[in-house]
Structures are given as C-alpha cells and as structure tokens.
C-alpha positions as CSV (number, residue, x, y, z in Angstrom):
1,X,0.0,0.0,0.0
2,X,0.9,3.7,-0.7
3,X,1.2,6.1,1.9
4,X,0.9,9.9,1.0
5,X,2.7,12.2,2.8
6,X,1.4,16.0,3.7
7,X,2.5,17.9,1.0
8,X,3.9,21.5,0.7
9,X,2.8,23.0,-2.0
10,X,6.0,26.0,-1.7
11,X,8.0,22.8,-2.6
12,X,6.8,22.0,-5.9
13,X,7.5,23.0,-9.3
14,X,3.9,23.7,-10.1
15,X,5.1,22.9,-13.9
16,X,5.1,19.4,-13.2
17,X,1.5,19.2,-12.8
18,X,1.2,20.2,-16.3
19,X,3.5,17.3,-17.0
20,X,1.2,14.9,-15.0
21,X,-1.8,16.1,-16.8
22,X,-0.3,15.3,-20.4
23,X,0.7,12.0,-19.4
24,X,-3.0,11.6,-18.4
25,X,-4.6,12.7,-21.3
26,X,-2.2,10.8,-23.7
27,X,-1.2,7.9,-21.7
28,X,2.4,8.1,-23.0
29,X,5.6,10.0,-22.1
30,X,6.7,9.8,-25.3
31,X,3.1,11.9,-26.6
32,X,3.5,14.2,-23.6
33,X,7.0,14.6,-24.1
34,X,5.4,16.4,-28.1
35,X,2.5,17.9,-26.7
36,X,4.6,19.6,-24.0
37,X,7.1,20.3,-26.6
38,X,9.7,19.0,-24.0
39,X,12.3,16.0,-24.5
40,X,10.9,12.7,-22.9
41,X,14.0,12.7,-20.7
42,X,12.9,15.7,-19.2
43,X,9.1,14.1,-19.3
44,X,10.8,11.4,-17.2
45,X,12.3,13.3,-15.0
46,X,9.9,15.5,-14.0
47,X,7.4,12.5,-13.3
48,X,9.9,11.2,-11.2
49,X,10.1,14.2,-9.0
50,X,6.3,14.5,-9.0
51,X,6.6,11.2,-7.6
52,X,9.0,11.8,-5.0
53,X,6.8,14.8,-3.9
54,X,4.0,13.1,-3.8
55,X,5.2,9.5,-2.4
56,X,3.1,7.7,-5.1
57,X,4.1,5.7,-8.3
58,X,1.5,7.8,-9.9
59,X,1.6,5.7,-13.2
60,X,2.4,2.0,-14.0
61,X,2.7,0.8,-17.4
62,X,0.6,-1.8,-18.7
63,X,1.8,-2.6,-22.2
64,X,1.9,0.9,-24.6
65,X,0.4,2.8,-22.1
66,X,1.0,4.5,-18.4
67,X,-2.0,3.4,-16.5
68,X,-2.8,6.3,-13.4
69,X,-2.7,4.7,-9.9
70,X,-5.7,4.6,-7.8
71,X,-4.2,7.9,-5.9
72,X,-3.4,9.7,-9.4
73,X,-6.7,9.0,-10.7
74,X,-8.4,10.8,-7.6
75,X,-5.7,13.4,-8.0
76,X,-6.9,14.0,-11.8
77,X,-10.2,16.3,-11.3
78,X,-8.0,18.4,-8.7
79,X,-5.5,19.3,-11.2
80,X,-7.6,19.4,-14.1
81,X,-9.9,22.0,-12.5
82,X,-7.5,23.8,-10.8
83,X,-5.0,24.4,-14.4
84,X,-8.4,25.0,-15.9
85,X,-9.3,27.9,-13.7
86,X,-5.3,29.1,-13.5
87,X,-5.6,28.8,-17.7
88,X,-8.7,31.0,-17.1
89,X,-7.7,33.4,-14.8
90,X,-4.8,34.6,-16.8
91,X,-7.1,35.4,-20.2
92,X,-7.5,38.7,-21.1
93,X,-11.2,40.3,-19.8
94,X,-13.4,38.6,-22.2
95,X,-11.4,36.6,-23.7
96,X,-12.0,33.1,-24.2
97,X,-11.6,30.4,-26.8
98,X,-9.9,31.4,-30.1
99,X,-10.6,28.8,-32.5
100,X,-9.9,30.1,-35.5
101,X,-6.1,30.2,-34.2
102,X,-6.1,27.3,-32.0
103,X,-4.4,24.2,-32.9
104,X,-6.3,21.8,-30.3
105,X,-6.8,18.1,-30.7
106,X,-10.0,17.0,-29.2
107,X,-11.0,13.6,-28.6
108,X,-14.4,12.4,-29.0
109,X,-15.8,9.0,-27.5
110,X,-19.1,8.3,-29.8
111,X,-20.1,4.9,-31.6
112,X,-20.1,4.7,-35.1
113,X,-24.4,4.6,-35.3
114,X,-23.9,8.5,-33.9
115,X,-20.8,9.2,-36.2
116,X,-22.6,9.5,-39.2
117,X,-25.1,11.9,-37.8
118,X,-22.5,14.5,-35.9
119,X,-19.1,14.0,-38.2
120,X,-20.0,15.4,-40.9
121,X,-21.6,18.8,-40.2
122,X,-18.9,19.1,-37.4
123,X,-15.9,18.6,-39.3
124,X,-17.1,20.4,-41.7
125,X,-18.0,23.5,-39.3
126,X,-14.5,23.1,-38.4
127,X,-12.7,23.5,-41.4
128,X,-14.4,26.5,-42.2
129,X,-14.0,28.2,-38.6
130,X,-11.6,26.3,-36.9
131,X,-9.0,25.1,-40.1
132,X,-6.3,24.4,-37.3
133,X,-8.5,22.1,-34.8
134,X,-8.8,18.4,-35.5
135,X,-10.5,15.2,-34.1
136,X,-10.2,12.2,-32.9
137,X,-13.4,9.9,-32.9
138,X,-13.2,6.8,-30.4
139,X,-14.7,4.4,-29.2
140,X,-15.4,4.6,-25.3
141,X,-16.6,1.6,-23.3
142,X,-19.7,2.9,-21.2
143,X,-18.3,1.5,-17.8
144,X,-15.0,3.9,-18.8
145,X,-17.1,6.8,-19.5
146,X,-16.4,8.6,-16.3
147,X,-13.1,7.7,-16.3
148,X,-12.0,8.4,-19.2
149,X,-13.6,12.2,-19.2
150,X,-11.7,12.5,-15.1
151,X,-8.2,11.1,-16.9
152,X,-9.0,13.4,-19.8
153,X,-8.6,10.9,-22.5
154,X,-11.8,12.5,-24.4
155,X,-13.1,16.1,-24.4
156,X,-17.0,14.8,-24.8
157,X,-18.7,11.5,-25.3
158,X,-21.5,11.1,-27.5
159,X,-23.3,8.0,-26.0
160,X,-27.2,6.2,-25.3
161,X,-28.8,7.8,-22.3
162,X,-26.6,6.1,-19.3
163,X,-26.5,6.2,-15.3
164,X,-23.9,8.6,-14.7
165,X,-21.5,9.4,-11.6
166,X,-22.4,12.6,-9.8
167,X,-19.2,13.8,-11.5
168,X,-20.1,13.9,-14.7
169,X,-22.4,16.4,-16.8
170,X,-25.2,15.4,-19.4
171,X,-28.0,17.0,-21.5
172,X,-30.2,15.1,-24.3
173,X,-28.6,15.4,-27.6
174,X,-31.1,13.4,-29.7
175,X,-34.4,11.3,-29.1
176,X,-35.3,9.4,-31.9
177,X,-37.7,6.6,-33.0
178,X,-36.9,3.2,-34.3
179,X,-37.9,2.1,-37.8
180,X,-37.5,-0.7,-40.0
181,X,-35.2,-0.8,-43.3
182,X,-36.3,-3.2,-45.9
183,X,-35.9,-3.0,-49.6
184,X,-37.7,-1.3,-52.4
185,X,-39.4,-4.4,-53.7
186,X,-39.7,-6.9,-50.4
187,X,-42.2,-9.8,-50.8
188,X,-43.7,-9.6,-47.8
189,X,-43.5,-6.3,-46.7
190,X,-44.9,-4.6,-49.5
191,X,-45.6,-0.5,-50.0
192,X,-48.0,-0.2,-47.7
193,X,-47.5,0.2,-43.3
194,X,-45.5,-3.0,-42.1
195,X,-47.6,-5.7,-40.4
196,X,-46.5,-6.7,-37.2
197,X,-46.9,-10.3,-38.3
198,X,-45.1,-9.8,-41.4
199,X,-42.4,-8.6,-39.0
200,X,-42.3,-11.3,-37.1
201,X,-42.4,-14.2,-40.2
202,X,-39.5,-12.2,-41.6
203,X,-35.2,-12.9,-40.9
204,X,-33.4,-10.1,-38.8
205,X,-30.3,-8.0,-39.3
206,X,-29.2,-7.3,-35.4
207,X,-26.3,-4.9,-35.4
208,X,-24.5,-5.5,-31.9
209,X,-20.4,-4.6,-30.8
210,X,-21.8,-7.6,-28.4
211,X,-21.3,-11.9,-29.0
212,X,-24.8,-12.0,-27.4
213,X,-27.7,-9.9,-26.1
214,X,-30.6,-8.4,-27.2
215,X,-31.2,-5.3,-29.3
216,X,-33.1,-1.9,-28.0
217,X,-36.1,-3.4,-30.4
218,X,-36.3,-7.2,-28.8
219,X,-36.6,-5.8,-25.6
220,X,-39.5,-3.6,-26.7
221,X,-41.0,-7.3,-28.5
222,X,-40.4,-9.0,-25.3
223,X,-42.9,-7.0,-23.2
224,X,-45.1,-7.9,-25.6
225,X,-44.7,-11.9,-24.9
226,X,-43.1,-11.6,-28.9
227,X,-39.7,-12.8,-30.3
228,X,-38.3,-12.5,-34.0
229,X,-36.0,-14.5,-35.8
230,X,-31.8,-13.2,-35.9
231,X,-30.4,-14.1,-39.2
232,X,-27.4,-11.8,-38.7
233,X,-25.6,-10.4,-36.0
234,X,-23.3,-8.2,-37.3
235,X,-20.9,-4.7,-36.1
236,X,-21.6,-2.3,-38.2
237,X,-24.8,-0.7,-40.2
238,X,-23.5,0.2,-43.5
239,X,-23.3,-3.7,-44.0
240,X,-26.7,-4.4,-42.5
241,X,-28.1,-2.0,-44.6
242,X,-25.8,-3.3,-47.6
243,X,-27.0,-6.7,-46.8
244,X,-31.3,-5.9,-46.1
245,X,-30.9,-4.0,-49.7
246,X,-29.4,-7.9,-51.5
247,X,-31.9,-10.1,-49.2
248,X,-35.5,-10.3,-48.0
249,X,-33.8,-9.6,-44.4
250,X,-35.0,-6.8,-42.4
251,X,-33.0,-4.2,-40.2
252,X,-34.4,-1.9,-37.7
253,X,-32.3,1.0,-36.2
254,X,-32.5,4.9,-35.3
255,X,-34.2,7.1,-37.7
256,X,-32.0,9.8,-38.4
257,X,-29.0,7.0,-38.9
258,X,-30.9,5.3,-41.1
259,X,-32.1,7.9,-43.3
260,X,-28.1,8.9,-43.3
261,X,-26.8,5.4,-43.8
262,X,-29.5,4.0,-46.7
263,X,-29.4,7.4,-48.9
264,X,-27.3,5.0,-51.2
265,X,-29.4,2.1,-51.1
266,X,-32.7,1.5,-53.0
267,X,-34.0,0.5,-49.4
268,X,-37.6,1.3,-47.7
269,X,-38.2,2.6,-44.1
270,X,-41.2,1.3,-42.3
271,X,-42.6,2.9,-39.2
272,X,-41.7,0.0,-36.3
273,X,-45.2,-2.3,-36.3
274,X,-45.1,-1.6,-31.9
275,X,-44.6,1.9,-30.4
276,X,-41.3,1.3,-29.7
277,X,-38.8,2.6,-27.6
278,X,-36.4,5.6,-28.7
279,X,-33.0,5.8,-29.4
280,X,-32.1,8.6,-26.0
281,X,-28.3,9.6,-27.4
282,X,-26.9,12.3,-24.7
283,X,-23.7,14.6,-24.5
284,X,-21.8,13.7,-21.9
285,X,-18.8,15.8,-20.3
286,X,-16.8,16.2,-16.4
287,X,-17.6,18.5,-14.4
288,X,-14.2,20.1,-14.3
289,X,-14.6,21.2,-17.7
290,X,-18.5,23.0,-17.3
291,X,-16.9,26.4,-17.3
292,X,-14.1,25.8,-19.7
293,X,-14.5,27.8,-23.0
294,X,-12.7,25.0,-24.8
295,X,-14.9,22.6,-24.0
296,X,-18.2,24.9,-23.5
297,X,-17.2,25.1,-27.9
298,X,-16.8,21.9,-28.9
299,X,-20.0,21.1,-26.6
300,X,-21.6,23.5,-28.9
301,X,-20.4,22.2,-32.6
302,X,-21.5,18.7,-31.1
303,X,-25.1,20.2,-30.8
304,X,-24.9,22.5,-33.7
305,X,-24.3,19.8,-36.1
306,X,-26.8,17.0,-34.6
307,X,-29.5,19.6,-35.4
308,X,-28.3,20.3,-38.4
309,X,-28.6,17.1,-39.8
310,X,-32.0,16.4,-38.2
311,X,-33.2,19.4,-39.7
312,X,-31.9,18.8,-43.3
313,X,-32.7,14.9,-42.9
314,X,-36.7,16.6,-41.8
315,X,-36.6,18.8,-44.7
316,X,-35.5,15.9,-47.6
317,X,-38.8,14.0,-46.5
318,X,-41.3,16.7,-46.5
C-alpha cells in the first residue's frame, strides 16, 4: 500500500502538474514529451520528481500505455480544475476560446451509429472556422465513461442515455424513433404500413459490438410476450443495410441513422409495427470542464451539427 505524505505546496514546481496532466490525457511519455514540446528525458524526470513529492508511483505501465494509480486518478479532477481555472484566470477580460487560431486536438468517445449523424456537419463547421483544430473519434466503453472524461482521455462522449456518476455532466442530444429498413421491392412487406406479423415471419439483421444480447427493439418485443428471428448479427450498419438492400432480411435501427446510412441504397423505411422505444443519445462531459470555453465550444459544434442534420434529414422528406 501507498502512503501519501502532507505535502507542501512552496515545494513544488507547479510545472510538473502540467507534466502529469499530459501524461493523463495521452497515456504516454513519449506523446506528452510532443504535446509539452519538451524531450521525454525531461518528461521522465519531472514525473519522477512528482513522484518523490508526492510519495506515489502515480503511473504503472501496462503494455503501450502509463495506467494512473488509484491515488493519481483521484488526483486527476484536482488538477484538471485547478490548471483550468489558473488557464482562465490569466485570459485577457473577455477573452475566451480562439478557435480560428487554436491548434487543439480534441478527442471524442461516440459509436459509429452517432458518427454518421455528428461528423460530418462538425468537421465540416470546423474547417471552415476552426481550419487548425482536429478530431479524434473513439470508441469509449460505457463503464469507462467517467473515467475516461476525469483522466481526460476524451473532451466529450457522444453515448445512449446512461446512469452517470455525480461527477459527470449530461443533457439530451437526440431522441429518436426506431424504424424498420427493408428493400424497395420486399415480398412480404410490400408498400404499404408494415404488419406486425409480417415482422415477425421475416429474418433479422441485429447490429451489436456484443457476442450475445438483445437489441433496443427485442426488448420492446419482449414486453409484448413476442420474439423475431436473428439471421445476422453483425458490427456495423453500412453492411446491415448493404445486406437488407441484397436479401429479404430486415434491419431496424434509429431514424435519423438510417435515413443517413441508406441514402445509397434502394432501401424502404417502415414505421416499427409496436410503439417502440427511442434511441435517447446524450452529450456527456466532467464536471471540471463545465466552465471551460474550450470545451463549452466543442459542446456547442456537437449540438450545432446533430441539429443540423436532423433538420436537413426533416426537410429531404417533406
């Protein structure tokens, strides 16, 4: 066990809390070493004081990456908030965040079914305003959403409506209905609204990251004592909805993705045959970052271009 010692703050080279925060947010001294614009022998070194001041390993490494300690990741928020409010305090009076000369990287944890609909009107905001910025889109497990956001290894996460720690900060980003792709000339299905027992005779398309489980839409079939037949478990949507427009199969996902994802496909949608649940996608960020400007503007291009493409995606089917 680690013990920590009272520290005295008039000891420290405040400096190597920056350090400590960019080996947080990349997870390498070697990528804090160039975001720091330092050596990595100096990176080193000044970890290794930090760690002698603190009396804590602060890091271990498990394989490519320095893993925080149990002590560094409670230490994390602290330092976060307190460079954010330091980084703050010495802007000019009403100044905030400049991105048409910033150079930031942010880092984005959203699945691909949310990709499609925030991407493109992002990036594309972005390189008009912001030509410097750019983004990294990953994937965040959704047990490692608070940490990630407290270590800082994403800005925002794009992500299903989710129980939350206290720590972390929310609003509704999208709520969307489920429908049902089929193609043009289905032999079942036909032109007109989709039977539920038509539904039910019919082979599935479930898109799951899972081995196992149950989609959003079974569960909603399930309360209803009613179960449909998987044909096809597969990762990703573009190839579901490659695969319902070369088969009699049927796929049932989000509106708004799917009036994205089949725009190339000669493919139907069919209003889901129960009221079905809805797709509840929410912006997630930590608390420690609620007042930053940075992240206060990248919160708002997420928004900006979800409505976006809602609003062009209402206006193509009117």
């Amino acid at each position: 066990m680690t013990y920590i010692h009272d520290v005295n703050l008039n000891k420290i080279d405040l400096n190597l809390f920056l350090v400590f925060d960019a080996i947080v947010q990349t997870g390498s001294l070697t990528s804090a070493s160039r975001e720091l614009h330092l050596s990595q022998p100096a990176v080193s070194h000044a970890l290794a004081r930090l760690r002698d001041h603190l009396g804590d390993a602060l890091f271990t490494r498990q394989g490519r990456r320095m893993v925080p300690t149990p002590y560094a990741r409670q230490l994390t928020p602290v330092v976060r908030q307190a460079l954010s409010h330091l980084q703050a305090g010495l802007r000019e009076p009403g100044q905030g965040f400049a991105p048409d000369t910033s150079d930031r990287v942010f880092t984005i944890g959203m699945r691909d079914i949310l990709e499609s609909l925030t991407l493109p009107g992002l990036m594309a905001h972005i390189r008009q305003h912001a030509p410097g910025v750019s983004v990294n889109s990953i994937q965040i497990e959704r047990h490692d959403i608070a940490d990630a956001l407290r270590q800082g290894r994403v800005d925002v996460v794009v992500d299903i409506a989710l129980p939350v720690a206290p720590e972390v900060q929310h609003s509704r980003l999208l709520l969307d209905k489920l429908v049902v792709v089929a193609r043009a000339d289905h032999p079942v299905v036909g032109a007109g609204p989709l039977r539920l027992d038509a539904f039910l005779e019919a082979s599935h398309v479930l898109v799951s990251a899972r081995r196992q489980g149950l989609g959003l839409e079974d569960y909603e079939l399930s309360r209803q004592g009613l179960r449909r037949q998987i044909g096809l478990r597969c990762r990703h949507y573009f190839a579901a909805c490659r695969v319902v427009s070369m088969t009699d199969m049927l796929l049932t996902m989000p509106e708004q993705y799917a009036r994205v994802a089949n725009r190339q496909f000669d493919n139907v949608l069919h209003a889901f045959p129960l009221t079905s649940a809805q797709l509840d996608a929410h912006l997630y960020w930590h608390a420690a970052a609620e007042d930053d400007p940075t992240n206060q503007w990248l919160r708002a291009q997420v928004i900006r271009a979800v409505n976006q493409e809602i609003e062009a995606s209402t206006c193509a089917t009117r």
